[in-house]
C-alpha angles and dihedrals in degrees: 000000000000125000142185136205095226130033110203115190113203130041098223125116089274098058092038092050090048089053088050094051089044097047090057077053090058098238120143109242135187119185109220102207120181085206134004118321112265104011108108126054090340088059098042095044113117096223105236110143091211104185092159121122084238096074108023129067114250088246096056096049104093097048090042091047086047083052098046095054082039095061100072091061096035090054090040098054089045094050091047091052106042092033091233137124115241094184095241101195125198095171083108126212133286116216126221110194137158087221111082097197114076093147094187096052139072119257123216129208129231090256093045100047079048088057104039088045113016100173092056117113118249106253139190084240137109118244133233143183125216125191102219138120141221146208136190105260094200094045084046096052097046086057095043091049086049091045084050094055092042090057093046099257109159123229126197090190119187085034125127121202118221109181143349120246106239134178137176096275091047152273110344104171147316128266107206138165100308109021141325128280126197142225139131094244124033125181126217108228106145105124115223100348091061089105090066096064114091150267086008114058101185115196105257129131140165130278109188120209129176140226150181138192125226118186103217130228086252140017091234091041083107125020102164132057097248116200105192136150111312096358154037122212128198125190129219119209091234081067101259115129115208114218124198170242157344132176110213138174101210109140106239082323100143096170124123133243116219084201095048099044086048085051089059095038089055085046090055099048081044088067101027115036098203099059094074074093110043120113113244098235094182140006119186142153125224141188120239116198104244122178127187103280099022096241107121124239115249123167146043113316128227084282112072114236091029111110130184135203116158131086091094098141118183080357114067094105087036093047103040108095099045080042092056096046100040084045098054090054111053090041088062097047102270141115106265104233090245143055106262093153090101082055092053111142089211097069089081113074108240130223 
């Protein structure tokens, strides 16, 4: 019977990234993915690396700053590996915000914002730089499953896992769908769907948010992310520009809504004159994996041999390389090289 050092349960960027860190480790892996690698929050994720104290909690900016340096090298290895582009952007983000006061950013004037974005509306808002990057999730994924297989690592796809084998002495495998694998440490991965896999029930659940996809009249018509009123728009260098997103609380509910996805659309030509003509390539709904307080869970659980990393929220593309790194190493014995107590699936109580 075939075994594997390491069990990871979940086929996203995370899990795949975490495959990828523990392969150059030498460790035997095998990915355990209800559906098809890539294709759930990972694939519906809009790509901007946000590391600001305006969108991430104080206790979640060190490890979002490390992840952030981290991401050149990380895209570029992937990239190097799979042979394929992942659309790693450094242009940064403006800012469009009714409160003029944002102390730690940039301001732009009014001739610089027309500079910069000339096909931006002018706004009753102020304007802001951040220096911040993006990639493509679905493109980065592609190249992270293709650098996985590449590096040996093994994939049961279409296969849901149900529990996790567990003795005294600790996790020893998974029993899912089809059949059991087995290995000594298994890591929860598995998005918002982590909570379904027992003994453990951590507290994940899903936040829905949708998209669409507008191929603009021109690939310079954008350069910048821009986050304004109503919208954020990202732009990809093939000229598509992404527009999201919603936060819903709908249950594992992926349909999508006409009305909503108009009401982003609005929100986009509101800010962007010209795309009242742009085609919608692509509208699509995805599930983010929330917990309580918002924070992912990183680190062993009150089982030895039981890992976690999942909850990451708005985070998961952000968060993966650092992921990636922090999990490998505890996993293997060491101290990770940053701070994850504060992510430690054991401070909710399971039940």
């Amino acid at each position: 019977m075939k075994t594997w050092d390491v069990i990871i349960v979940g086929g996203g960027i995370i899990g795949l990234s975490l495959a990828i860190e523990l392969r150059k480790q030498g460790a035997k892996v095998l990915v355990v993915e209800r559906g098809e690698p890539g294709r759930e929050a990972s694939h519906a994720a809009g790509g901007m690396l946000v590391d600001c104290p305006l969108e991430s909690l104080p206790v979640l900016q060190p490890l979002a700053k490390a992840s952030a340096i981290l991401y050149p090298e990380f895209a570029r290895e992937l990239e190097l590996e799979s042979g394929m582009k992942v659309d790693l952007r450094d242009r940064g983000t403006i800012l469009l915000s009714s409160e003029h006061n944002h102390a730690a950013l940039r301001p732009l004037s009014a001739a610089e914002l027309s500079e910069w974005e000339p096909a931006l509306a002018p706004l009753d808002a102020a304007a802001f730089y951040i220096n911040e990057r993006s990639v493509d999730p679905r493109a980065l994924t592609a190249a992270a499953l293709a650098t996985a297989k590449n590096r040996a690592v093994d994939f049961s796809s279409g296969d849901t896992v149900t529990a996790v084998h567990l003795t005294d002495g600790g996790a020893i495998g998974v029993t899912t769908g089809k059949t059991s694998f087995h290995a000594p440490k298994v890591v929860n991965c598995a998005g918002a769907w982590s909570g379904q896999i027992s003994p453990h029930n951590f507290p994940t659940r899903p936040v829905k948010g949708q998209m669409l996809c507008l191929l603009a009249p021109s690939r310079a018509l954008l350069q910048h992310v821009v986050r304004g009123p109503g919208a954020y728009l990202i732009p990809r260098s093939d000229g598509r520009i992404i527009v999201g997103t919603t936060l819903e609380e709908s249950g594992f509910d992926k349909r999508v809504e006409l009305a909503t996805i108009q009401k982003l659309r609005q929100a986009a030509i509101a800010l962007v004159p010209e795309l009242k003509n742009a085609k919608i390539l692509e509208d699509w709904a995805g599930l983010r994996p929330g917990t309580p307080d918002n924070l992912p869970l990183l680190g062993e659980s009150s089982t030895p041999g039981y890992y976690a990393a999942t909850g990451h929220f708005r985070d998961g593309i952000l968060l993966a390389p650092i992921t990636a790194k922090v999990m490998a190493s505890v996993i293997a014995g060491a101290a990770p090289e940053q701070d994850i107590r504060p992510f430690s699936p054991n401070r909710f109580v399971e039940t």
